[in-house]
C-alpha positions as CSV (number, residue, x, y, z in Angstrom):
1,X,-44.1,-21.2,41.3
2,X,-44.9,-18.5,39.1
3,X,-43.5,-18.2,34.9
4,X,-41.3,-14.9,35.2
5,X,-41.1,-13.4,31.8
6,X,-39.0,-10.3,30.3
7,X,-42.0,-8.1,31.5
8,X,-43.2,-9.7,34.8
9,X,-40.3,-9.6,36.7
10,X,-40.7,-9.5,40.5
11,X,-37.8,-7.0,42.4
12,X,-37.6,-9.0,44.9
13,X,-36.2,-11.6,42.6
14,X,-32.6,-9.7,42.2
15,X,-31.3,-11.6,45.8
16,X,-30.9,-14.4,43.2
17,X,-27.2,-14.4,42.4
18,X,-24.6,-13.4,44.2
19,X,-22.5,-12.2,44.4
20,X,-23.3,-11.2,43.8
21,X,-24.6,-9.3,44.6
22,X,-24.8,-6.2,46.6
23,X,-24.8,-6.3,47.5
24,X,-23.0,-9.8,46.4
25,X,-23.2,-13.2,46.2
26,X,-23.5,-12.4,44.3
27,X,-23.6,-13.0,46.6
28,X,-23.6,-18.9,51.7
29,X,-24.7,-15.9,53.6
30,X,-25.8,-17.4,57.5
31,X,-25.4,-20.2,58.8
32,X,-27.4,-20.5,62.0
33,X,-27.3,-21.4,65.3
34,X,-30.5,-22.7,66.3
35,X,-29.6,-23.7,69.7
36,X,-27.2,-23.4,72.5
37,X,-26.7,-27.0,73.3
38,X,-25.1,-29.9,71.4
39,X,-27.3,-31.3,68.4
40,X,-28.5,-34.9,68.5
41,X,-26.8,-37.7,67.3
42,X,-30.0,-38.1,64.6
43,X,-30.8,-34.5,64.1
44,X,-33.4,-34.2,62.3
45,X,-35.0,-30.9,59.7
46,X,-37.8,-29.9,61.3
47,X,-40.2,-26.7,60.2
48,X,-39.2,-25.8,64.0
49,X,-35.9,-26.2,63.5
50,X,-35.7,-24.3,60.5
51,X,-37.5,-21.8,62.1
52,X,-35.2,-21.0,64.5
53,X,-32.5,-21.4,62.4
54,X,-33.5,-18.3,60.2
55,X,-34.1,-16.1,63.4
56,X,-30.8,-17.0,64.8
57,X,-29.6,-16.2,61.0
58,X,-30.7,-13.2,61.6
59,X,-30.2,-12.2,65.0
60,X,-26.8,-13.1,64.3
61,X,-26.1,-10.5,61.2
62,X,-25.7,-6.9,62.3
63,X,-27.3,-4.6,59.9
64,X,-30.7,-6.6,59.6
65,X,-32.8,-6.5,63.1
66,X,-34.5,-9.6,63.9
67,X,-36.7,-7.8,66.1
68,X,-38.5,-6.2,63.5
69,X,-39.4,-9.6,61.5
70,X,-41.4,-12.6,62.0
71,X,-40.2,-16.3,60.5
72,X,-42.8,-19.2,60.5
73,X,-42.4,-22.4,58.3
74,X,-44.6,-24.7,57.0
75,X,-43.4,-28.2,55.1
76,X,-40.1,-26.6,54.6
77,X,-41.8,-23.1,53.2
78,X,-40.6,-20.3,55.1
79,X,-42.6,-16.9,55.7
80,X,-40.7,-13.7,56.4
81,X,-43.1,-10.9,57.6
82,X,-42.4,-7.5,59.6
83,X,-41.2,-4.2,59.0
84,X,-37.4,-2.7,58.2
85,X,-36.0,0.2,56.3
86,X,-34.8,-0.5,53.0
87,X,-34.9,-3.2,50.6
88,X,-31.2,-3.8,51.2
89,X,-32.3,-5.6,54.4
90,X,-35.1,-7.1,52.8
91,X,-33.1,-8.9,50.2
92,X,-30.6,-10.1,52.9
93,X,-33.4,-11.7,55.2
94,X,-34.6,-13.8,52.7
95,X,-31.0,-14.7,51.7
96,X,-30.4,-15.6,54.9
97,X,-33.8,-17.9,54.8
98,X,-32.5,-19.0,51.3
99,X,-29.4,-20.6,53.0
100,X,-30.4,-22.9,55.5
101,X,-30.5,-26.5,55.4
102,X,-33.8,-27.5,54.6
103,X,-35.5,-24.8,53.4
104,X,-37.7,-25.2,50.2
105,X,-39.1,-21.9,49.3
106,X,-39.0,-18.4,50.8
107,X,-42.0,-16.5,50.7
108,X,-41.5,-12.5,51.3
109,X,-44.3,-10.8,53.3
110,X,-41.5,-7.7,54.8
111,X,-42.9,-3.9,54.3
112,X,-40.0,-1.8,53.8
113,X,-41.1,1.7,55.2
114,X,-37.9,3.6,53.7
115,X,-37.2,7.3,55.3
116,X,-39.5,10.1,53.8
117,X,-38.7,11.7,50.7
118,X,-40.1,13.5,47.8
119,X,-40.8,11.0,44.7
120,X,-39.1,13.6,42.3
121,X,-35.7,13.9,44.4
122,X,-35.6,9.3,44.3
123,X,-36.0,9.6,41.0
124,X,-33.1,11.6,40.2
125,X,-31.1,10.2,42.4
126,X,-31.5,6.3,40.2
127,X,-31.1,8.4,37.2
128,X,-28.2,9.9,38.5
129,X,-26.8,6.6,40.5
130,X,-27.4,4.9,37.1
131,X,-25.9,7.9,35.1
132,X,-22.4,7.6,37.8
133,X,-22.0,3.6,38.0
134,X,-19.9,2.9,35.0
135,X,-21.1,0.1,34.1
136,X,-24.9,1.5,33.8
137,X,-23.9,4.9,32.4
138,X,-25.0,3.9,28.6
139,X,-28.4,2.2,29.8
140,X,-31.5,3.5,28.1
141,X,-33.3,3.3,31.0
142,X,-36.1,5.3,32.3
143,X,-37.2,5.8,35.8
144,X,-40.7,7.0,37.4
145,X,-41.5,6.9,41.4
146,X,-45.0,7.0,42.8
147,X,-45.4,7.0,46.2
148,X,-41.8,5.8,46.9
149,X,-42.6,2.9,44.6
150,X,-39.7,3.0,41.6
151,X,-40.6,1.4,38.1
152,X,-37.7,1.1,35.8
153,X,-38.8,0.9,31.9
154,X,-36.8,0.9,28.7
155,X,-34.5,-1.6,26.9
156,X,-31.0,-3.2,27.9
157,X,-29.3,-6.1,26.5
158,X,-28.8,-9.2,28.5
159,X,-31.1,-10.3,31.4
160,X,-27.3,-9.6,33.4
161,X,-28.2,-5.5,32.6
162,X,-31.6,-6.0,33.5
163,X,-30.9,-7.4,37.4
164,X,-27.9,-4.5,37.4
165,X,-30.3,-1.7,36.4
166,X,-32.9,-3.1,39.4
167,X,-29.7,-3.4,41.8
168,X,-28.8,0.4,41.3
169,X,-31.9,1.7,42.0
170,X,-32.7,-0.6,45.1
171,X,-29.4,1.5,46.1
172,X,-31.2,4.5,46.7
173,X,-32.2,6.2,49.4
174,X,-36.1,6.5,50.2
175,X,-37.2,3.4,47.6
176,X,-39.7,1.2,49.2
177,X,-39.9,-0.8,46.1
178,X,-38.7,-1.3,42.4
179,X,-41.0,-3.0,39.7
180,X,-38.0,-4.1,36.4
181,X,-40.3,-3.8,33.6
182,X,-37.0,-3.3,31.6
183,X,-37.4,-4.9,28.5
184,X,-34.2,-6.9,27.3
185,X,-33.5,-6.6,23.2
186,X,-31.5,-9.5,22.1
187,X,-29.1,-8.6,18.9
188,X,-29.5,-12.0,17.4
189,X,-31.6,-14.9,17.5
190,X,-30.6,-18.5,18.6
191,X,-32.1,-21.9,18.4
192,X,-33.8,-23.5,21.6
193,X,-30.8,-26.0,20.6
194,X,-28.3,-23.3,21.5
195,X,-30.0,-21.8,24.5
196,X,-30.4,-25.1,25.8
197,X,-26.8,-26.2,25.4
198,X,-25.7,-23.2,27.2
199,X,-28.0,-23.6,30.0
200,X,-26.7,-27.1,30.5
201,X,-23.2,-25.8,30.5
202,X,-23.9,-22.8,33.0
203,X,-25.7,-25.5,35.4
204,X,-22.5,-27.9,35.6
205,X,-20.1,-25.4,35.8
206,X,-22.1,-23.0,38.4
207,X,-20.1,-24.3,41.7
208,X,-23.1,-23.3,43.9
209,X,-25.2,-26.4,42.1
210,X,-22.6,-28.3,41.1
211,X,-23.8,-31.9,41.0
212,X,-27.3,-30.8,41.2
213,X,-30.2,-32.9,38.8
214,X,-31.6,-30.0,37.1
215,X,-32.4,-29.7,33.0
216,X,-33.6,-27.4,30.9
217,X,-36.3,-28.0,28.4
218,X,-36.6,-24.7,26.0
219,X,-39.3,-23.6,23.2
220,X,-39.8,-20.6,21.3
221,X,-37.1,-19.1,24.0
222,X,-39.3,-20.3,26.8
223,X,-37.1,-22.4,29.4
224,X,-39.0,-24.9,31.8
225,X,-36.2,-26.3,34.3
226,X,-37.1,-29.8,35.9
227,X,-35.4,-31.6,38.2
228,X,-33.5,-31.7,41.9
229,X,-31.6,-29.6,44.3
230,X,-30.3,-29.7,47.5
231,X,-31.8,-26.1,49.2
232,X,-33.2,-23.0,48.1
233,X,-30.1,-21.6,47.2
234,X,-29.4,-24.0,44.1
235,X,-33.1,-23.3,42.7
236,X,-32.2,-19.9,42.5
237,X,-29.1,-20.2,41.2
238,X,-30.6,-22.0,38.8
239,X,-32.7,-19.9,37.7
240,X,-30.1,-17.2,37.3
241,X,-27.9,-19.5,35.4
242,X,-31.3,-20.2,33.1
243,X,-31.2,-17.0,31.9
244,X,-28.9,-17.2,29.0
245,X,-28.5,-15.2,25.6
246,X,-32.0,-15.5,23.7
247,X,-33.9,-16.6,26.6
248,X,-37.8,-14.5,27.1
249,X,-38.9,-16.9,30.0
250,X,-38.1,-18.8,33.0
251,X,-40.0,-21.5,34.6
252,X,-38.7,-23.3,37.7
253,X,-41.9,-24.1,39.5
254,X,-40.9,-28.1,38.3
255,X,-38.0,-28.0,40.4
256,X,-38.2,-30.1,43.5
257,X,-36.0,-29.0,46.4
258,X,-34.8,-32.6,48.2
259,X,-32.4,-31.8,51.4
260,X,-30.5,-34.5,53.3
261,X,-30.7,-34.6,57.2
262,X,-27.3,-36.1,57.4
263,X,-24.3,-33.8,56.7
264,X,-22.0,-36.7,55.6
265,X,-25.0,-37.9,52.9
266,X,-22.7,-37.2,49.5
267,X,-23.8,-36.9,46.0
268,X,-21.1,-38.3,43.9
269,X,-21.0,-35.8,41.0
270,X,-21.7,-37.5,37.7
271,X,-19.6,-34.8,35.3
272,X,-16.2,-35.9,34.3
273,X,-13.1,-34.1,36.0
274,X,-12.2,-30.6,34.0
275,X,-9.4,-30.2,32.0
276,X,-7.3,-26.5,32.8
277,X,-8.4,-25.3,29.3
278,X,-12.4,-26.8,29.7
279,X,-12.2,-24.4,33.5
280,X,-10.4,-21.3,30.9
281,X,-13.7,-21.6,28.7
282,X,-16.0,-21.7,31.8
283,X,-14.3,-18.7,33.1
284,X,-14.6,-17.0,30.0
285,X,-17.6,-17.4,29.3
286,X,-19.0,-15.9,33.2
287,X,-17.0,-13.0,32.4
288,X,-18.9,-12.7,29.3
289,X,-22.3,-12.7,31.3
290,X,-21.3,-10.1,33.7
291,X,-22.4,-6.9,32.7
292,X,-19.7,-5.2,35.0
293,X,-16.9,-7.4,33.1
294,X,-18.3,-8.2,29.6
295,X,-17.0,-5.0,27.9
296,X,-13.4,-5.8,28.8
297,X,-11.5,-8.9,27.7
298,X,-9.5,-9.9,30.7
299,X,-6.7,-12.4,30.1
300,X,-7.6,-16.0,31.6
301,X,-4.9,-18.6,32.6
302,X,-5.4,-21.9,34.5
303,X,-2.9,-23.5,35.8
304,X,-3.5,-27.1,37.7
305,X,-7.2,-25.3,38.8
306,X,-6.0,-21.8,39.7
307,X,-7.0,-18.6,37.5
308,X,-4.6,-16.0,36.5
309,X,-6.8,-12.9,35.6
310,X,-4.6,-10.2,33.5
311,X,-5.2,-7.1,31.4
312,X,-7.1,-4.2,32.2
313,X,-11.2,-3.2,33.2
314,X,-12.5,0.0,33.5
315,X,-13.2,-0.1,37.0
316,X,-12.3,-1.1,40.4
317,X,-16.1,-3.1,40.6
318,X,-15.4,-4.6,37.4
319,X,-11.8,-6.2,38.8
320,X,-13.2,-7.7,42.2
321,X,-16.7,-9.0,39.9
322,X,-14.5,-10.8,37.5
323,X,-12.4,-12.3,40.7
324,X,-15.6,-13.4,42.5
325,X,-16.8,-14.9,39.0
326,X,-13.7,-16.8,38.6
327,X,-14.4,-18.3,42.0
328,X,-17.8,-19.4,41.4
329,X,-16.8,-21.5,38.8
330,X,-16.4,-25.4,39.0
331,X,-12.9,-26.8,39.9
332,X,-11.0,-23.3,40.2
333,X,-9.4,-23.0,43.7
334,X,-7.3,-20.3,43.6
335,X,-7.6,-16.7,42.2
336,X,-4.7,-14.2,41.4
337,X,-6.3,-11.5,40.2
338,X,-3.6,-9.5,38.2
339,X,-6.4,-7.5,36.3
340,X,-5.1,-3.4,36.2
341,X,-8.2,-0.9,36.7
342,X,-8.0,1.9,33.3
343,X,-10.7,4.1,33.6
344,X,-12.3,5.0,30.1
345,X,-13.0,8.3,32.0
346,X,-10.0,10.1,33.9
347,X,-12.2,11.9,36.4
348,X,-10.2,14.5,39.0
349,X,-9.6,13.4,42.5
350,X,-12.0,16.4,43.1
351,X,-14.6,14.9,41.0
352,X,-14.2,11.5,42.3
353,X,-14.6,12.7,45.7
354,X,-18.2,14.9,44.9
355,X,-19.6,11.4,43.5
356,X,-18.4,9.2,45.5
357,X,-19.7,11.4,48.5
358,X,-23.1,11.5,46.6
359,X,-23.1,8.0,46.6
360,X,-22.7,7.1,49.8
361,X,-25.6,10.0,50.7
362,X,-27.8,8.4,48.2
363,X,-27.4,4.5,49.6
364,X,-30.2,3.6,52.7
365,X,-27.9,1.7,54.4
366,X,-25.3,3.7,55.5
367,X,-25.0,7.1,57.3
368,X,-22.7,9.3,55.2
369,X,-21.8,11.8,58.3
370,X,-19.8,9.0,60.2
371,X,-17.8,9.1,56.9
372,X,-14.9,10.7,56.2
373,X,-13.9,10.7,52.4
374,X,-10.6,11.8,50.8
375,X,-8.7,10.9,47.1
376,X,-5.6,11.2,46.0
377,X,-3.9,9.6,42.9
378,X,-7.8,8.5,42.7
379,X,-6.8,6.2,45.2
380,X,-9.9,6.6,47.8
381,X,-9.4,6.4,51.3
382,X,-12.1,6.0,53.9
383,X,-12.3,6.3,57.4
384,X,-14.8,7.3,60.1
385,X,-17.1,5.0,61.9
386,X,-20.3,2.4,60.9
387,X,-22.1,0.4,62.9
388,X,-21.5,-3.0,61.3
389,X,-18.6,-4.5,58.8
390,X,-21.3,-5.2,56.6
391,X,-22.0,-1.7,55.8
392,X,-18.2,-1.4,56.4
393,X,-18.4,-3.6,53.5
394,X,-20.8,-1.5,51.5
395,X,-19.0,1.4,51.7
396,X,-16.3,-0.4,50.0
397,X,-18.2,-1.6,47.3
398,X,-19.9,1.9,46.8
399,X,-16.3,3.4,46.2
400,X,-15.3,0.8,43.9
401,X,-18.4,1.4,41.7
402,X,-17.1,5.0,41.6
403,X,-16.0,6.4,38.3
404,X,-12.2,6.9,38.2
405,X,-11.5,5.0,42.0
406,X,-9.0,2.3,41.5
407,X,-8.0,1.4,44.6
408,X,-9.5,1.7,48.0
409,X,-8.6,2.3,52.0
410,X,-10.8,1.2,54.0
411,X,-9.7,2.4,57.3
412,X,-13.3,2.7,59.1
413,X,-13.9,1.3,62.1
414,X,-16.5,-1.0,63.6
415,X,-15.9,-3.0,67.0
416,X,-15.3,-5.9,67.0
417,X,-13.0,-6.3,64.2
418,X,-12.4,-9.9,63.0
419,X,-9.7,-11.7,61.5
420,X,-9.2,-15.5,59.9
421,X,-5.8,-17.1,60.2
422,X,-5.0,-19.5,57.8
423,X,-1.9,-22.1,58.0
424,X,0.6,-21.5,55.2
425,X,-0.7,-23.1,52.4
426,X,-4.1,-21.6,52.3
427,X,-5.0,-18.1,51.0
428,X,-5.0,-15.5,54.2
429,X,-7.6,-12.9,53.6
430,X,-8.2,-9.5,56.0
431,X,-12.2,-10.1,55.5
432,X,-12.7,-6.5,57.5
433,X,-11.8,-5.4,54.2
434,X,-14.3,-7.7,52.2
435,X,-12.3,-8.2,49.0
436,X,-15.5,-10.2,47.4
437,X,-18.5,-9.1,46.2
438,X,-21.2,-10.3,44.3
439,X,-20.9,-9.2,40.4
440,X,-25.1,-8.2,40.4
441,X,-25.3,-6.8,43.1
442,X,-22.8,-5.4,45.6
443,X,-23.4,-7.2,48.2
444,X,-20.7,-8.6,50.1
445,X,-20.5,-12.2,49.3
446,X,-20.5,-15.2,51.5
447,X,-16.5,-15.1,52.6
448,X,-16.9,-12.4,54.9
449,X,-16.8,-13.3,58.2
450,X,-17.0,-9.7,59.5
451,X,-20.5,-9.8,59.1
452,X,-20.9,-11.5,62.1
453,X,-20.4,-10.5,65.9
454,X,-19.8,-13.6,68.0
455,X,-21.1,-14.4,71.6
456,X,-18.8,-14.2,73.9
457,X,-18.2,-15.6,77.5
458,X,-19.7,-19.1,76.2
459,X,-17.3,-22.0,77.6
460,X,-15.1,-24.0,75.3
461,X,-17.7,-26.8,75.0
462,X,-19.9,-24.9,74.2
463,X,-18.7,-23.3,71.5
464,X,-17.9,-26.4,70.5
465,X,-21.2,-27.8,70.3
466,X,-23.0,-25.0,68.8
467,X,-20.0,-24.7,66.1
468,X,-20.7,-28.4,65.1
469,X,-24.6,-27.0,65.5
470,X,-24.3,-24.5,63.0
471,X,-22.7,-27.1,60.5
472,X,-25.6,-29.1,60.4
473,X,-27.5,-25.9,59.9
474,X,-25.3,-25.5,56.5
475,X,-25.8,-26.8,53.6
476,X,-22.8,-26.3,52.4
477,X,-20.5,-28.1,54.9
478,X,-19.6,-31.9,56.3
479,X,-19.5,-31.9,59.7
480,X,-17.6,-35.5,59.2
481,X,-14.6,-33.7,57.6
482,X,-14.2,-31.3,59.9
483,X,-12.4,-31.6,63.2
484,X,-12.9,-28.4,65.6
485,X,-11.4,-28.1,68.6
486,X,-11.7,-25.2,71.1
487,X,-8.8,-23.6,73.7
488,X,-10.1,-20.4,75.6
489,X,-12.0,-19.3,73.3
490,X,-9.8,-19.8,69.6
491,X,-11.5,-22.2,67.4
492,X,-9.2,-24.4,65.2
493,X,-10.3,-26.0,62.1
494,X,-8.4,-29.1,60.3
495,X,-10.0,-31.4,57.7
496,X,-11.1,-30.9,53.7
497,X,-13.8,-29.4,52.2
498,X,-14.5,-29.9,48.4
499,X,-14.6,-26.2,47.4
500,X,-14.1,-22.3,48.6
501,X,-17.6,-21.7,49.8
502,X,-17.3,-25.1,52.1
503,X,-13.7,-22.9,53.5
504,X,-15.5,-20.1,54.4
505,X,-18.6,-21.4,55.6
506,X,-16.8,-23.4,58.2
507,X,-14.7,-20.0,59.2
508,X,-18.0,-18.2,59.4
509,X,-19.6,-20.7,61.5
510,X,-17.0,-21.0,64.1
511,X,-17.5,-17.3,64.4
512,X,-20.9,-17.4,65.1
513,X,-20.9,-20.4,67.4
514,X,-19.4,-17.8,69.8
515,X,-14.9,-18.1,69.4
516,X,-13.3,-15.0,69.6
517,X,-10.6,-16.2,67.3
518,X,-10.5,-18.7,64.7
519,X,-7.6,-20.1,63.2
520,X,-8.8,-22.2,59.9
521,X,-6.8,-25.1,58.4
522,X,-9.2,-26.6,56.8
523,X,-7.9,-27.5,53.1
524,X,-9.4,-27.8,49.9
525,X,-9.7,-31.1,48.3
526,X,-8.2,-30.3,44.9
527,X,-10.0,-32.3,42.3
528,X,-12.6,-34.2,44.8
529,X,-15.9,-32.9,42.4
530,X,-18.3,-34.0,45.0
531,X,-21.2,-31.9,46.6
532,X,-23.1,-32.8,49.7
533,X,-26.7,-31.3,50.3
């Protein structure tokens, strides 16, 4: 695995958190389906299985065409190859890849042969994009395309800024590639003592590794992570979480990726259980690392493990980022998000309108004529058609990175619509409207179900078999704890999971096991700070 400095930062690299994000999630994203009958008793990871677990992955995503990219895996290593649009898809596949059981490394071989455009006109387009998003407005960044390819130099001031900058311009129409050779100026210098400390800190509380073996050793500002995870997923999460104040390097070629064949194989999580006011701190302190949320100082609350977020932010992007950061953190299961959006700017609805329609012309993956834009009260309302909820979802996210929007209607339309039903004591969300995103990146995070269609006409045991299918396919959720059960069609759900991401990867999965409806009881294990791989 290759040392990634400051200045040798590889674009592709920005599918790392999520989440965020655009994309976002921050954005797990697909859980596969590699077959259409009933897993063995003693399944077992195989480089086949894995193989056709990514191209089910993403055959099963609408918005990234399978039929334009190759998957072959060696040892657990899989190799993406082929041809699509934009780097938007790009960054999904190999998320997709990242989140399968099994899966050790991803290595990106995809050409992105974006639609034909003069270098000048891409180039200010991400100065404008940059010079519109308001929470890159300020960056001294400056942009140069050749031949489609954008480089990004200049200084920001967290590595955060630096994946944000790279995000923004990947959101442009035309780029075929971005090379971040943004340089990141730190205000004050800390002790490897202090960078370590918060690296530990960021690793236990990050709920996507929780329970994972991995330390940081740091020199001269140079971190070396050694160690264990579960998947793919965790290493680069941890690398993201590396990344710290006073940081200059990241090495995580030491880290070993160890899966477990057997869903019901736990890790008992070593850490002790957290306090309400030890889950405020780790709260805080995300929202401090966001670069859409660390300007603001949003009030934090806990209350037996669910977040109150109060105050105000400056934008709509920076209320749902600090929401989806709350949520990543260890122990929180519940988010009220009470945060007010104050613009710093009080653009006209007329205003708001022109750049939020310049957006959306400006992004590769969605076609602005299908969409219909109107404000009022800079409340923005869009309708119209797309061809998938993910870029349903996009066009959300685009408006709420929109100077002056603080609330949006999303009334377009893509067929077929989805909806979760939860029993009363769970939180219901309308996931056609994709409240979470990923705070780098704007993607859509890993709650929304609307990203994928399901089959239809399959019988009720069948379903039923690739449902339990796709939860070995996960790593991310026990097939032990969850009891499914299938009448014409409607999935049902009933059992725990230890956190949020295991309650919507099982709703996700029942979706794309092939049930029309899914009705998800599944409950969240307050205070059982376990993690299976």
């Amino acid at each position: 695995m290759k040392t990634l400095t400051l200045n040798d930062w590889p674009w592709r690299r920005t599918i790392g958190r999520c989440s965020a994000t655009l994309l976002v999630a921050a954005g797990l994203q697909i859980l596969a389906l590699p077959q259409l009958h009933a897993a063995p008793a003693e399944k077992q990871i195989t480089d086949s299985g894995i193989t056709t677990a990514v191209e089910n992955g993403l055959k099963h995503e609408k918005g990234v065409s399978s039929d334009d990219l190759d998957v072959s895996t060696t040892q657990g290593i899989v190799t993406l190859s082929g041809t699509v649009d934009n780097v938007f898809v790009q960054a999904r596949a190999a998320k997709i890849a990242e989140n399968i059981r099994g899966v050790r490394g991803v290595i990106d071989r995809i050409t992105v042969t974006p639609v034909s455009r003069p270098d000048e006109d891409i180039r200010k387009d991400i100065l404008m994009a940059l010079r519109l998003d308001p929470a890159t407005d300020s960056y001294q960044v400056a942009v140069s395309v050749h031949d489609a390819a954008a480089t990004l130099t200049g200084s920001v001031g967290t590595y955060g800024e630096k994946l944000l900058a790279a995000r923004v311009a990947e959101g442009v129409k035309g780029v075929k590639r971005v090379q971040n050779d943004v340089t990141i100026n730190y205000s004050a210098k800390r002790t490897d003592a202090e960078i370590a400390g918060d690296i530990t800190t960021a690793l236990q509380w990050d709920i996507w590794i929780n329970g994972e073996h991995v330390t940081p050793v740091v020199k001269d500002g140079n971190v070396t992570l050694t160690g264990t995870c579960g998947g793919a997923i965790s290493k680069s999460r941890a690398f993201d979480d590396a990344w710290v104040y006073g940081v200059t390097s990241v090495d995580d070629s030491a880290v070993k990726i160890e899966p477990r064949a057997s869903n019901g194989a736990r890790q008992e999580r070593e850490f002790p259980f957290r306090s309400d006011s030890d889950i405020k701190k780790a709260v805080q302190a995300a929202l401090h690392l966001d670069p859409r949320v660390s300007s603001f100082s949003p009030d934090v609350t806990v209350e037996d493990g669910g977040v109150i977020l109060g105050g105000n932010v400056g934008s709509l992007k920076a209320k749902t980022s600090a929401e989806q950061d709350a949520n990543n953190i260890v122990g929180v299961w519940r988010v009220d998000n009470l945060l007010n959006v104050r613009p710093k700017a009080r653009p006209t609805d007329a205003e708001i309108g022109k750049q939020l329609k310049a957006a959306l012309a400006w992004d590769p993956f969605v076609d602005s004529d299908t969409i219909t834009v109107a404000v009022s009260n800079r409340i923005a309302t869009l309708s119209g058609t797309v061809d998938s909820s993910l870029q349903k979802a996009e066009v959300q996210d685009v408006a709420s990175r929109t100077k002056g929007v603080v609330s949006v209607r999303n009334q377009l339309k893509t067929e077929p619509a989805f909806t979760i039903y939860y029993d009363d004591d769970s939180p219901y969300y309308d996931y056609s409207f994709a409240p979470y995103y990923s705070s780098y990146y704007g993607w859509p995070n890993d709650y929304d179900y609307g990203l994928y269609e399901p089959r239809l006409y399959l019988s009720d045991d069948q379903i039923k078999k690739n449902i339990k299918n796709g939860f070995f396919w996960s790593p991310f959720v026990d097939s032990d704890d969850i009891k499914v059960t299938v009448d014409k069609g409607v999935a049902t759900l009933t059992g725990t999971v230890g956190t949020r991401i295991g309650l919507g990867e099982a709703g996700r999965v029942a979706y794309q096991g092939g049930a029309t409806k899914v009705v998800n009881q599944v409950k969240i294990t307050h205070g059982a700070w376990w993690w299976w791989w």
